[in-house]
Structure formats: structure tokens, C-alpha cells
C-alpha positions as CSV (number, residue, x, y, z in Angstrom):
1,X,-6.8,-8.3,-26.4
2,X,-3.4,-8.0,-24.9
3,X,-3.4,-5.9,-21.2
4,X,-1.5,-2.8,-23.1
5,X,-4.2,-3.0,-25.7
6,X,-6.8,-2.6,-22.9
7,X,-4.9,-0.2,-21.3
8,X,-4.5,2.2,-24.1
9,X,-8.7,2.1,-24.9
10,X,-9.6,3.4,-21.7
11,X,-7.5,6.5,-21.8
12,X,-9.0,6.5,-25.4
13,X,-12.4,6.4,-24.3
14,X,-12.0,9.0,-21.1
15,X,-14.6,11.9,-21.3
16,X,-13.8,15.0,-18.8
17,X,-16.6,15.1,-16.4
18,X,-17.9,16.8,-13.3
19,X,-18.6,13.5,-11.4
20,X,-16.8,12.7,-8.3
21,X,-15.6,9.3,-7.1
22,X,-14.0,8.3,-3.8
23,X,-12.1,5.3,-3.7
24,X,-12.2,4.0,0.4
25,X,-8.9,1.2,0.8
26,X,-9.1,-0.5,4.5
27,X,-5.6,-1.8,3.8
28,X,-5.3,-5.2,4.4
29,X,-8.9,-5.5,5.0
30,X,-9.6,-9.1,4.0
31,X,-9.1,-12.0,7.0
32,X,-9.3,-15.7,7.5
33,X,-12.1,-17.3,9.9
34,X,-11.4,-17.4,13.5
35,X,-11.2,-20.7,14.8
36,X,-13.8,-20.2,17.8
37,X,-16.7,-18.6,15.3
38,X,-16.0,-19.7,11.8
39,X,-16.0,-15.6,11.0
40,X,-13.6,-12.9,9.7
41,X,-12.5,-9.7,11.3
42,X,-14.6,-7.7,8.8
43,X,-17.7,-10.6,9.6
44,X,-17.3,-10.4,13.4
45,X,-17.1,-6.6,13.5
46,X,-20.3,-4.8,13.7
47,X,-20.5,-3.0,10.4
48,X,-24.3,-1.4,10.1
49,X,-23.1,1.2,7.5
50,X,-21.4,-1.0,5.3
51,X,-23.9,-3.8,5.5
52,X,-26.7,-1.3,4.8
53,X,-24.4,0.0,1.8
54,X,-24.1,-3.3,0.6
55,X,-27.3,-4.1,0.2
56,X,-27.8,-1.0,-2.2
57,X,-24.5,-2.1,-4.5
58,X,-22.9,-4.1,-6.3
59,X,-20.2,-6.6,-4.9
60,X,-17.1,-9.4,-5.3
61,X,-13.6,-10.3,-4.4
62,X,-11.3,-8.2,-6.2
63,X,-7.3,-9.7,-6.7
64,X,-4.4,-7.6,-6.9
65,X,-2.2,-9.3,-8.8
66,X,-3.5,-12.9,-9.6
67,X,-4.9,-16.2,-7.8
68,X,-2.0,-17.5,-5.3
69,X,-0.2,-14.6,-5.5
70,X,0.3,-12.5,-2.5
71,X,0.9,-8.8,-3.2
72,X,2.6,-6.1,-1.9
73,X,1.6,-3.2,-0.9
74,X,2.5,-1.6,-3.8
75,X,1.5,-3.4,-6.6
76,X,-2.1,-3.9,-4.2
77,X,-2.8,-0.1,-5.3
78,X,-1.2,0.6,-8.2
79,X,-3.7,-2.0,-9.5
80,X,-6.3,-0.1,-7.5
81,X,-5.3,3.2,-9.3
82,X,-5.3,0.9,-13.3
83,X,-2.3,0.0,-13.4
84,X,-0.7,-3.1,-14.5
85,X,1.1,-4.5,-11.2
86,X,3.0,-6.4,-13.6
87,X,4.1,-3.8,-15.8
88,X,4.7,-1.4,-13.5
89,X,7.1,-2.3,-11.0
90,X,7.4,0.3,-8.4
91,X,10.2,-0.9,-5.6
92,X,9.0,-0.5,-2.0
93,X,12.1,1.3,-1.3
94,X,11.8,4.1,-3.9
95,X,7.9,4.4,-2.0
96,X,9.5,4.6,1.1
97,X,12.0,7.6,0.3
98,X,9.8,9.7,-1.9
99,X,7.2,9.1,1.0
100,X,9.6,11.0,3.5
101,X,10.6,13.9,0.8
102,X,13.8,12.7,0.1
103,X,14.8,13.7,-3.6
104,X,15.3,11.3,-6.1
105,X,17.8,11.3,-9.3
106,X,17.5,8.3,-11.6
107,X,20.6,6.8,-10.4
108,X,20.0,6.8,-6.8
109,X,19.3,3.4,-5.0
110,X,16.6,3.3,-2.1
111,X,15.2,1.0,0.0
112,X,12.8,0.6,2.9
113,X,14.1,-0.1,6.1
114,X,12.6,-1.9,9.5
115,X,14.7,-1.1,12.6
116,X,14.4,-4.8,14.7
117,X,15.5,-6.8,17.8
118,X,18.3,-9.4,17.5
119,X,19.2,-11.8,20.2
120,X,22.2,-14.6,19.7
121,X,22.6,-13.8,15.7
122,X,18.5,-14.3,14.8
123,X,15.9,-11.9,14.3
124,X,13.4,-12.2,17.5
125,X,11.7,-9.0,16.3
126,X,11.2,-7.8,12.8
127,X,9.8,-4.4,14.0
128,X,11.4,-3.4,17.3
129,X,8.1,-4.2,19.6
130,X,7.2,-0.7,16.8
131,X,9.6,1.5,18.6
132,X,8.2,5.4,18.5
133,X,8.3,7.6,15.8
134,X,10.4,9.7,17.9
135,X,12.8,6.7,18.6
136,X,13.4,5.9,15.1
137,X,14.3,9.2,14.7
138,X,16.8,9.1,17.2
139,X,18.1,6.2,15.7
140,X,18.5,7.6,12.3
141,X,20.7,10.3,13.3
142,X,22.5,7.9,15.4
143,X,23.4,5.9,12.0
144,X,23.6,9.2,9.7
145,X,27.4,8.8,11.2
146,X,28.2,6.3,9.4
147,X,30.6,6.9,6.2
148,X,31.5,4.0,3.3
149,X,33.6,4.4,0.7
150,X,32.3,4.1,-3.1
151,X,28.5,6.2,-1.8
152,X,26.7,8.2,0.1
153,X,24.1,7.1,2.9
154,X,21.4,8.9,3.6
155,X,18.3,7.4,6.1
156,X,15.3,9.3,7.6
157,X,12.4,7.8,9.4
158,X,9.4,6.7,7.8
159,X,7.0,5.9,10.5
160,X,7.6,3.7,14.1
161,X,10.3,1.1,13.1
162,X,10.1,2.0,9.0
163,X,13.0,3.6,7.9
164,X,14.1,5.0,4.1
165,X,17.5,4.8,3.4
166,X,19.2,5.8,0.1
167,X,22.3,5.2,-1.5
168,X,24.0,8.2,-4.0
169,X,27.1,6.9,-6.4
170,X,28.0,5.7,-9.4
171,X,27.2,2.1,-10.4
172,X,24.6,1.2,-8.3
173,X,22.4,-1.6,-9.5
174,X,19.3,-2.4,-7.8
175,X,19.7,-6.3,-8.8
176,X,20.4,-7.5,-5.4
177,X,18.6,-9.3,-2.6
178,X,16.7,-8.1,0.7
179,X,18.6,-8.4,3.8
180,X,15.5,-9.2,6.0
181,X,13.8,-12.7,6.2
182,X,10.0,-11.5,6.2
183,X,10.3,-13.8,9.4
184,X,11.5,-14.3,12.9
185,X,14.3,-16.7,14.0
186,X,16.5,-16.1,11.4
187,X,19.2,-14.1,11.4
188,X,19.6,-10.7,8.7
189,X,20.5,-11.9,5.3
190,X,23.8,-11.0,3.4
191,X,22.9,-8.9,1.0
192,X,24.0,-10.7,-2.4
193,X,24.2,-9.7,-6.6
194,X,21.4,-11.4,-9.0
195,X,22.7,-12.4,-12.0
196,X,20.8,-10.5,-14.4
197,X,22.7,-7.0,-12.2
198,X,26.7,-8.2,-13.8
199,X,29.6,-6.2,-12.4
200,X,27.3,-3.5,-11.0
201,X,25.4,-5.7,-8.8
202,X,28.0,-7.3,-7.5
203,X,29.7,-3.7,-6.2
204,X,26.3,-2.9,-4.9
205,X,26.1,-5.5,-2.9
206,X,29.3,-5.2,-1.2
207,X,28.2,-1.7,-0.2
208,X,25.1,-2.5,1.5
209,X,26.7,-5.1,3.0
210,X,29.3,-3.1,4.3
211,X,26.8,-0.5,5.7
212,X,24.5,-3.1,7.1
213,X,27.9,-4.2,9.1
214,X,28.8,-0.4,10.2
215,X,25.1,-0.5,11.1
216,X,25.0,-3.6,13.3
217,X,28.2,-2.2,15.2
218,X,26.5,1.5,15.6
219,X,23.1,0.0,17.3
220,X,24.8,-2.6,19.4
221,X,24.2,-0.8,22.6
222,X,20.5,-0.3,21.9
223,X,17.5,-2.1,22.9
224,X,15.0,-2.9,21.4
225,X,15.6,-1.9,18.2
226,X,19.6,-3.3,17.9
227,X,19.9,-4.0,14.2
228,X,18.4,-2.6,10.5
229,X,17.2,-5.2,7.6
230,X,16.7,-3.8,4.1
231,X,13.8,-5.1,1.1
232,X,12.6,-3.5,-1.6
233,X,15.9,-2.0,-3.7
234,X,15.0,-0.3,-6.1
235,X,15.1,3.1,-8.6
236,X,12.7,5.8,-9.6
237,X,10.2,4.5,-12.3
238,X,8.6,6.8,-15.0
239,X,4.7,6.6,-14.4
240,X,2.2,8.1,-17.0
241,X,-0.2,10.3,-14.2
242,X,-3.3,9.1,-13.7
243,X,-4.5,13.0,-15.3
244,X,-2.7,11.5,-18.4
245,X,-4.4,8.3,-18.8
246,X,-7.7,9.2,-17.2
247,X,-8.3,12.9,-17.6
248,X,-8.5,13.0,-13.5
249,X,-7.6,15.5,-11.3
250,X,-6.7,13.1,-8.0
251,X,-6.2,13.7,-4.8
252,X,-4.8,11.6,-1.8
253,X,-5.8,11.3,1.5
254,X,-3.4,9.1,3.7
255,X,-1.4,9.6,6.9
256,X,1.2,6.8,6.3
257,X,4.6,8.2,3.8
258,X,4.5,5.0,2.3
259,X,0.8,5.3,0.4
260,X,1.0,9.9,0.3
261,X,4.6,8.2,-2.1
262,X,2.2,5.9,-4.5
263,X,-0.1,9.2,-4.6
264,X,2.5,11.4,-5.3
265,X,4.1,8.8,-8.3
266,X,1.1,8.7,-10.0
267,X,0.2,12.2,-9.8
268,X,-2.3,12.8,-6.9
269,X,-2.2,15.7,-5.0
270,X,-1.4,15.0,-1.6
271,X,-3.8,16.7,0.8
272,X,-3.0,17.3,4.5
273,X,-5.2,15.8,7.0
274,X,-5.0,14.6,10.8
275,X,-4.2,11.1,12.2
276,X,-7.9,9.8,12.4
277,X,-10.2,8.7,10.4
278,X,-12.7,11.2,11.4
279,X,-9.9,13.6,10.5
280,X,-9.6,12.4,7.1
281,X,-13.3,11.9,5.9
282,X,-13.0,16.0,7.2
283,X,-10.3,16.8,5.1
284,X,-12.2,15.0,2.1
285,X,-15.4,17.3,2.6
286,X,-13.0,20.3,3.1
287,X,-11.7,19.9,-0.6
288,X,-15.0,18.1,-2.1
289,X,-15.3,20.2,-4.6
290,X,-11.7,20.7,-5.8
291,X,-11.0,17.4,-7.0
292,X,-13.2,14.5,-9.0
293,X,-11.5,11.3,-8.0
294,X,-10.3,10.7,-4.2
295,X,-8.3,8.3,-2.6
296,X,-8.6,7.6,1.3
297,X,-6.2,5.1,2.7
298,X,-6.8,3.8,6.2
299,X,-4.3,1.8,7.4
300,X,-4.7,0.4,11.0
301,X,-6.4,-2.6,10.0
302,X,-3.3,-4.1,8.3
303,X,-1.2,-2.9,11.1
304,X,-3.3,-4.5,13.3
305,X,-3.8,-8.1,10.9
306,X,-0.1,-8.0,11.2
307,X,0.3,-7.7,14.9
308,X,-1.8,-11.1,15.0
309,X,-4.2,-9.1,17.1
310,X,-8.1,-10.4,15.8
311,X,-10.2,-8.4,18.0
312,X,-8.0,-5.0,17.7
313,X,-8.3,-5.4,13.5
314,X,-12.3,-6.0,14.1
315,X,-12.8,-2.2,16.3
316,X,-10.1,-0.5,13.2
317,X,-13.1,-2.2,10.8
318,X,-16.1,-0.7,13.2
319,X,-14.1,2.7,13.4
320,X,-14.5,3.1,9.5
321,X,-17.9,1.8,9.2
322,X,-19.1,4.9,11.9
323,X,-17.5,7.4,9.1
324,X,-19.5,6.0,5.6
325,X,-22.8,8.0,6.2
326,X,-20.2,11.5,6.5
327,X,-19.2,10.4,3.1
328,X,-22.5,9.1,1.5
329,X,-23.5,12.6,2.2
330,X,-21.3,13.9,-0.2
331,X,-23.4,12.3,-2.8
332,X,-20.3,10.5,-4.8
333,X,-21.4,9.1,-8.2
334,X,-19.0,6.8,-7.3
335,X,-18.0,5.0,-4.0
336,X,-15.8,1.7,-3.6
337,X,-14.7,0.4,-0.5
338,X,-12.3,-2.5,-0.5
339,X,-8.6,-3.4,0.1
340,X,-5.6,-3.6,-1.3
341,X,-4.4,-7.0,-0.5
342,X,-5.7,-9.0,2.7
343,X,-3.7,-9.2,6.4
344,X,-5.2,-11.9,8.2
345,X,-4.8,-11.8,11.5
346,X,-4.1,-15.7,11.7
347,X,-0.9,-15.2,9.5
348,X,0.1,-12.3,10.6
349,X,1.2,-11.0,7.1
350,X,-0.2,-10.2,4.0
351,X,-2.2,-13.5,2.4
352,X,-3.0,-14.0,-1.3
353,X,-6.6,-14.2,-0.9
354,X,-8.6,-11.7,-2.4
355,X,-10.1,-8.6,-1.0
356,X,-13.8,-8.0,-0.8
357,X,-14.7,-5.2,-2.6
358,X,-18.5,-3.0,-2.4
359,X,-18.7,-1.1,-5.3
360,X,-21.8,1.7,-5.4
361,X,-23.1,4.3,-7.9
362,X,-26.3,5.0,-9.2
363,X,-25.7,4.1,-12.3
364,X,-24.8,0.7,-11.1
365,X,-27.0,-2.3,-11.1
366,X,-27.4,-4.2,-7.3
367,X,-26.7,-8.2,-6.4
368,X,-28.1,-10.6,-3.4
369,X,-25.4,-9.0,-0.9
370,X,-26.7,-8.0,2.3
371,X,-23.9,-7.6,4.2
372,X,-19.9,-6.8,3.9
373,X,-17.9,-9.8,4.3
374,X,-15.9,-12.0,2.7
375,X,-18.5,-14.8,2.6
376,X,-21.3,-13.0,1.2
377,X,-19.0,-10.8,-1.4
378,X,-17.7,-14.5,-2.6
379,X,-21.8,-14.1,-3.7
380,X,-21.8,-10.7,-5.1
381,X,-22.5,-10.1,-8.8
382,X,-19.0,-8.6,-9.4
383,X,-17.1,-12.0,-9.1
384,X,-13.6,-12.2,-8.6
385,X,-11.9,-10.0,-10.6
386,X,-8.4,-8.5,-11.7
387,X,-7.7,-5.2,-9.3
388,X,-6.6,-3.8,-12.3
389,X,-10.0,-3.6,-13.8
390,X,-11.8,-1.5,-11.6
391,X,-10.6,2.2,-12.5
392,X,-12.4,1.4,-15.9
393,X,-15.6,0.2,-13.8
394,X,-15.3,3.6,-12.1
395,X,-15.2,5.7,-14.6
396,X,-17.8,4.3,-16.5
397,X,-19.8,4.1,-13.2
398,X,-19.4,8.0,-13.2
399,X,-20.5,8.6,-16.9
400,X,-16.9,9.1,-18.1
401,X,-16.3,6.7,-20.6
402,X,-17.2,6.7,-24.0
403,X,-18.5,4.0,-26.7
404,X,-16.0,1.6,-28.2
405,X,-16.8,1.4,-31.8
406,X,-19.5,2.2,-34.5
């Protein structure tokens, strides 16, 4: 059965229901062993709830795209959502603008931007030391001066040193390279045409390029955030929503622009909530009975994996765990904690190993597990598994699937 095959027999199977299922993504949640104990953030931090959960549930290791590959953060929860993260390419630059409200048309070019710190041509930070919110903001008008010839430039803040900027014209192709190295001591990249983007690619290119210049010149006086580097190019897709292939009516909960953007794309209704957790698992009981499938994003621990910073990741871990009895007393028919791709704190970036995943219902059957980790999940009766599998699990999970065949 080919993946668009599969695709199109859930939606055929969906049955409208009044259950209600809340999907939990620690982003980044998944570590590597500290050298000292042999144990992960998620192993080391004192997780009662979840461990208690875990014993009542099924569990695994769940990949977002595929063994060896390490995923964005996009394709991480689109495959959480059902989607094909190979199908459906969403650019982390189009995430990034629609995340900060800025309007779209299908010719506009966007991409995501980190403000960072060069010293003697090479990149010594790739985030700025996370300048303020406030700062980037500064920074953005700063560089909202800046005019080219053959576009408009637009660029708002995101969040600390994350930036969308957006370019309006003719013939803009979004087959052309990132600017930034995904590492330090390096200097920016020139920005430069792939082949498969012709003529159009190659003009593209030359405007970024020419911006990125204009913008170097601009933020010369400025410490620490002295230079922008660009990833992620890319155009407005056109996403089935997940009401269409699901029969769902979704909502989001998520502070960061970048994730409320994925929400939005696939047609979730963003729901305002406050900075914290505790703040967020309020704002789902607030609008429990409004909505059937939620998503709550949480996203210090991958923050925190990517700051290299072990013990801070472990107390963002302990922080959710103190909030899963406020949601188990919603009663969900569904509850899955996991996350979207893993950030271990050794690498300081996102890893291709797989996420550990706890998946609960009643109407689920329960495995050895006694505890959330990555070493006992490896045990759990789910396996390891394609992310893109587990919208079907929770909808049958919740009684909303029905038979295939006679």
C-alpha cells in the first residue's frame, strides 16, 4: 500500500465523534546519556506523573521522518499532525512569517532569520547570546531601512534572536541556499541558485545576497547581535486541514510563532494562553469542551537541549510532569505525550534519534513500561514507528475510525 493510498483510507474511515484527545509535544524532548550517569535528561529528571502514566499505557520510540534522518522542526509535527513529512514540504521560513501575522501571496518568498555575533569574518554566535525580544525588535526597525532594487523587504521579530523576513517581487524562486552554517566558526554563507531554480534562482539569489550585504553594513555598530543569516526559503504550500482529512475541530496551544504558524497551516484554531505551562494546561481546561483534538507545544526543553545546558533541559522536563494530573483530570479518551524530534543536550542541536513517545486511552491495551524514558520506551509495545502513523492510532484510540472492508 503506497503512503497516499494509506493516507486517503483514514480520512475514508473518519467517524465524527464527541471524544477528545490532547496531543502533549515536549519539543526536542529526547537526549543522549550523560557521561557521569549513563542517563538522559528525561531519565535523570524526576518525572512521578509521567512514570505513573506510563505504567497505565502503551509505549515506543516514534521517528519523524525516518532512521538517520534528523528532522526539522517542521516536518517533526507535521508528521505528528498525519502528514507525510515527505510530501508535504513546508519551508521553515514561510512558518516563521505566517507565525508573526505577516500576509502571504503565493509569490512571496520568506525565510526565517537568526540575528548573530560575528568576530574577524566567522560566526562566534549563531543566536546573539538570545538577545531580548525587545532587542530584536529594535533591530528589525533598524534594518526595515534598507531598500533593494528588483523587491520589497519586509522583517518582523519572531521571538529573541528569530526573525521573519519576506521578500515581495516578481520572479522569486525559492531554489537557493541558506546563508547560515547551522554552526559556529564559520563565516555567513553566500547565498547561491540550485539548479533545478534556472534564471529565476539565479536573480533570487543576487537579491538576498545583496540585502544580506546592506544588512551586514546596517548592524556593524551593534553588539552582540552584528549580523543576520537566512535558512529555510521557501513559499506558501496548499495543506488539506486537518477538519478535511480527519473530521476534527483542532485547536492549538503554543506560545512560540513558529509552532501557533504549523497550527494555523493546517487549520487549528489558535487559542491565546500565557507564557507558562501552568498557563497553558489553563487555557486547555478553559476551552475543554469547545474543541475534540488539542495540541500543546512546550518548548523550553529544546531551547534548553540546544543551549548544551543538561541540568536546565532536566527541571523544563520536571516542570511538565507537575502539570499531567491537571490534564488527566480532563478525562481525555486520548492522551500522547512525546516529541517532535530529539535536542540532546550533548550536541547541542536537533539529533536523528527517535523521540519517546507514551501513548494512553482506555481503549488501549498496556506494555512492561514503568517509567518514561528513552531506555524503557526502547521496551514499550509500540516499537519504533513512523510519526506519521500516529494520528490514525489516535483516532482509532478515541472510537473514530471505522472498519476497512466487508
Amino acid at each position: 500500500m503506497t503512503k497516499g493510498m494509506e493516507k486517503g483510507l483514514v480520512s475514508r474511515l473518519v467517524v465524527r465523534g464527541e471524544s477528545r484527545m490532547v496531543l502533549l509535544v515536549m519539543d526536542g524532548l529526547g537526549g543522549l546519556p550523560h557521561p557521569e550517569t549513563g542517563l538522559t535528561e528525561l531519565e535523570t529528571a524526576r518525572t512521578p506523573h509521567l512514570d505513573d502514566l506510563a505504567g497505565k499505557s502503551l509505549c515506543g520510540l516514534v521517528h519523524a521522518v525516518g532512521p538517520g534522518i534528523t528532522p526539522g522542526s517542521g516536518p517533526g509535527h507535521l508528521a505528528l499532525f498525519g502528514y507525510d513529512p515527505l510530501e508535504w514540504d513546508v519551508g521553515r521560513g514561510v512558518l516563521s512569517a505566517v507565525g508573526v501575522g505577516m500576509e502571504l501571496t503565493p509569490d512571496d518568498l520568506a525565510a526565517r532569520v537568526n540575528f548573530c555575533t560575528v568576530e574577524n569574518g566567522v560566526i562566534v554566535d549563531r543566536r546573539a547570546g538570545r538577545i531580548s525580544t525587545e532587542e530584536n525588535a529594535r533591530l528589525c526597525r533598524k534594518l526595515s531601512s534598507i531598500r533593494i532594487e528588483g523587491a520589497e523587504v519586509e522583517i518582523r521579530p519572531e521571538k529573541e534572536h528569530r526573525a521573519a523576513l519576506v521578500f515581495r517581487g516578481p520572479r522569486l524562486s525559492p531554489f537557493i541556499t541558506d546563508t547560515d552554517p547551522q554552526r559556529t566558526g564559520l563565516p555567513p554563507l553566500q547565498c547561491q541558485p540550485l539548479p533545478e531554480g534556472g534564471e529565476e534562482a539565479v536573480h533570487t539569489a543576487d537579491l538576498v545576497n545583496e540585502y544580506l550585504r546592506r544588512a551586514a553594513e546596517v548592524l556593524s555598530d551593534e553588539h552582540p547581535a552584528n549580523m543576520i543569516i537566512t535558512r529555510g526559503f521557501s513559499k506558501m504550500p496548499d495543506l488539506p486541514t486537518l477538519d478535511r482529512l480527519y473530521g476534527l475541530r483542532a485547536a492549538a496551544i503554543a506560545t512560540y510563532p513558529m509552532y501557533r504558524a504549523l497550527a494555523k497551516l493546517v487549520g487549528m484554531e489558535i487559542l491565546e494562553t500565557g507564557p507558562t505551562i501552568s498557563e497553558q494546561v489553563e487555557c486547555l481546561e478553559k476551552n475543554w469542551g469547545d474543541y475534540d483534538y488539542f495540541f500543546l507545544h512546550y518548548k523550553h526543553t529544546d531551547s534548553r537541549g540546544e543551549d548544551g545546558d543538561f541540568q536546565a533541559k532536566v527541571r523544563c522536563i520536571e516542570e511538565v510532569d507537575a502539570v499531567i494530573p491537571r490534564i488527566l483530570a480532563l478525562r481525555p479518551d486520548v492522551l500522547v505525550v512525546t516529541g517532535d524530534h530529539s535536542t540532546p543536550s550533548l550536541l547541542k542541536a536537533h539529533s536523528w534519534h527517535p523521540s519517546p513517545i507514551l501513548f494512553h486511552s482506555r481503549w488501549e491495551r498496556r506494555d512492561e513500561v514503568r517509567s518514561f524514558g528513552e531506555t524503557a520506551c526502547a521496551r514499550g509495545g509500540l516499537g519504533i514507528f513512523p510519526a506519521r502513523h500516529l494520528m490514525a492510532m489516535m483516532l482509532a484510540a478515541s472510537l473514530r475510525l471505522g472498519k476497512y472492508g466487508a
